[in-house]
Every structure is written in structure tokens, then in C-alpha cells.
N, C-alpha and C positions, 0 to 999 in steps of 0.2 A: 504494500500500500504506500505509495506514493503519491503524497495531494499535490493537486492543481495550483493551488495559489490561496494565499493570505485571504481568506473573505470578508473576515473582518476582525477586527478589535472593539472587545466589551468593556465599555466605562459605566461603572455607574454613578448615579447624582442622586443627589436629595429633589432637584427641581428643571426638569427637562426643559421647561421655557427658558430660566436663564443659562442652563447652556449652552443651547440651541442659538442664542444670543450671541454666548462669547465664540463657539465656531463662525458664527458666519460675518461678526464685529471684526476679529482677530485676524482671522486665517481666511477669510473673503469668501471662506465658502459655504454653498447654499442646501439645506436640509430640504431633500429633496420625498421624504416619506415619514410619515408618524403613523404607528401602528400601538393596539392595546392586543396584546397577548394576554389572555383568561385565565390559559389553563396555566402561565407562568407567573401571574399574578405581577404584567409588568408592562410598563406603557414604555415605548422603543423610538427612536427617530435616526433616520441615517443620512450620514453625507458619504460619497463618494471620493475618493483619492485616489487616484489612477485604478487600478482593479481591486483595490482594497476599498471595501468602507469600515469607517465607524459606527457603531451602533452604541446611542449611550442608552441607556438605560434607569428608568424609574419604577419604582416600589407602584402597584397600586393597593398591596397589603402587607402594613410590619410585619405581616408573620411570612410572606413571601420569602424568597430566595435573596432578594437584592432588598429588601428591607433588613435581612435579618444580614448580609453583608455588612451596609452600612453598618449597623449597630454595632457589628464588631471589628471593623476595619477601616471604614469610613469611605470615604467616593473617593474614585479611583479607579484603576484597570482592573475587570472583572475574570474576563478570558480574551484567550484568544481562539479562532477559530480557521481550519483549514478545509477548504472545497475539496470532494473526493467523489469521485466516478460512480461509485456503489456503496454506499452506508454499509449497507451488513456487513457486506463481504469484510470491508475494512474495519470494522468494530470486530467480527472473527478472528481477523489477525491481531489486531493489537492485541484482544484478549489470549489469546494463543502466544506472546511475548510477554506476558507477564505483569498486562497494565490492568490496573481494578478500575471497572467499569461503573459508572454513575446507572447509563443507561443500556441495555443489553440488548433493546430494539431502536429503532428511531419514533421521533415523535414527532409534530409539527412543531415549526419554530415561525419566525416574523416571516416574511418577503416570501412565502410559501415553499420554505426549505425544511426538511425533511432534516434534523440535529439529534445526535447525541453527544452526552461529555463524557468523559475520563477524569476520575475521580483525581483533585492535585498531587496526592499524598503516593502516585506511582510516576509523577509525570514533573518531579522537583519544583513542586508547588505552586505549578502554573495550573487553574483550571481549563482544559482543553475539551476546544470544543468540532467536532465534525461533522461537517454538514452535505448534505446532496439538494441540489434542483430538481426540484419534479416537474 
């Protein structure tokens, strides 16, 4: 398994308007999708950076993923994620090299991509995230 390319990098925030703010204030660029994911209990917006995006990310419940982040880490880079051909297949491999998996199937994620992570605690403390296009 060999990924495609950077798809993106997860920030999270306390407050996605003024980030969304200081990206396109600072760095001139323009957020070009805002999305609420349900099942991850998290409101998204992305800019574009040559084939990479950003995705920051906001809590829509403390007890969420990126709520319970913040509280104990504070805003900041959450994951990162890499594009791959076949989800499973390549969740099969990693898992077959020894990486503890979060998710053992894929699930829906924002921009209608098909994600799973890999638990940080195999992966030198980066939450890593893999995703497919459907």
C-alpha cells in the first residue's frame, strides 16, 4: 500500500468562522466547502493547497472526538491523512504490519470519502488517517 498523495491535514478549532477568517485574511486563501458530519459529531470547512487540503475542524458535541481533543490538547493538528486506491485492501495491510487499527472497515467521512484511522499509539503519535473516493 502505497498512497496517492497528502489529502489533507486535520486542524482542529474551538470556532471554525474565525478560522476560516484567519486562512483566507493571512494566506489569501479561499474556503471553498463547509460541511457538518453527524455521525462524527463535527462541522468541517476546507481550502485547497495544490493537491493537498486543509480541513479544520469543529466540535458540534464536547463529548465528540474533536471536542474531547481540544479539552485535552487544545486546537491544533489533529491528523493527517493519505489518499489510497482501495480502503480495505490497505487497512488489511497495515493491519497485517502490525498497526492497531481505530477503524477495521471504512466509514463515511466529509467531501464523500470513504476514511478510516490508525490508532496514534502504532503510528509514533500521529493520528493517521486513510481515505478513498467513491
Amino acid at each position: 500500500m502505497i498512497p496517492k498523495y497528502i489529502e489533507h491535514i486535520g486542524i482542529a478549532v474551538k470556532n471554525i468562522e474565525s478560522a476560516i477568517k484567519y486562512y483566507e485574511s493571512v494566506f489569501g486563501m479561499k474556503c471553498y466547502a463547509i460541511e457538518e458530519v453527524k455521525e462524527q459529531k463535527v462541522k468541517t470547512a476546507f481550502f485547497k493547497v495544490g493537491e493537498t487540503k486543509i480541513e479544520l475542524l469543529e466540535t458540534t458535541d464536547p463529548d465528540g472526538p474533536i471536542g474531547k481533543f481540544i479539552e485535552k490538547k487544545g486546537e491544533g493538528i489533529h491528523h493527517i491523512a493519505f489518499a489510497v486506491d482501495n480502503i480495505q485492501d490497505s487497512l488489511n495491510t497495515i493491519e497485517n504490519n502490525g498497526v492497531t487499527l481505530i477503524d477495521r472497515t471504512p466509514r463515511k467521512g466529509a467531501e464523500k470519502l470513504d476514511i478510516a484511522f490508525l490508532h496514534p499509539k502504532s503510528t509514533f503519535g500521529v493520528l493517521t488517517e486513510i481515505c478513498e473516493k467513491k
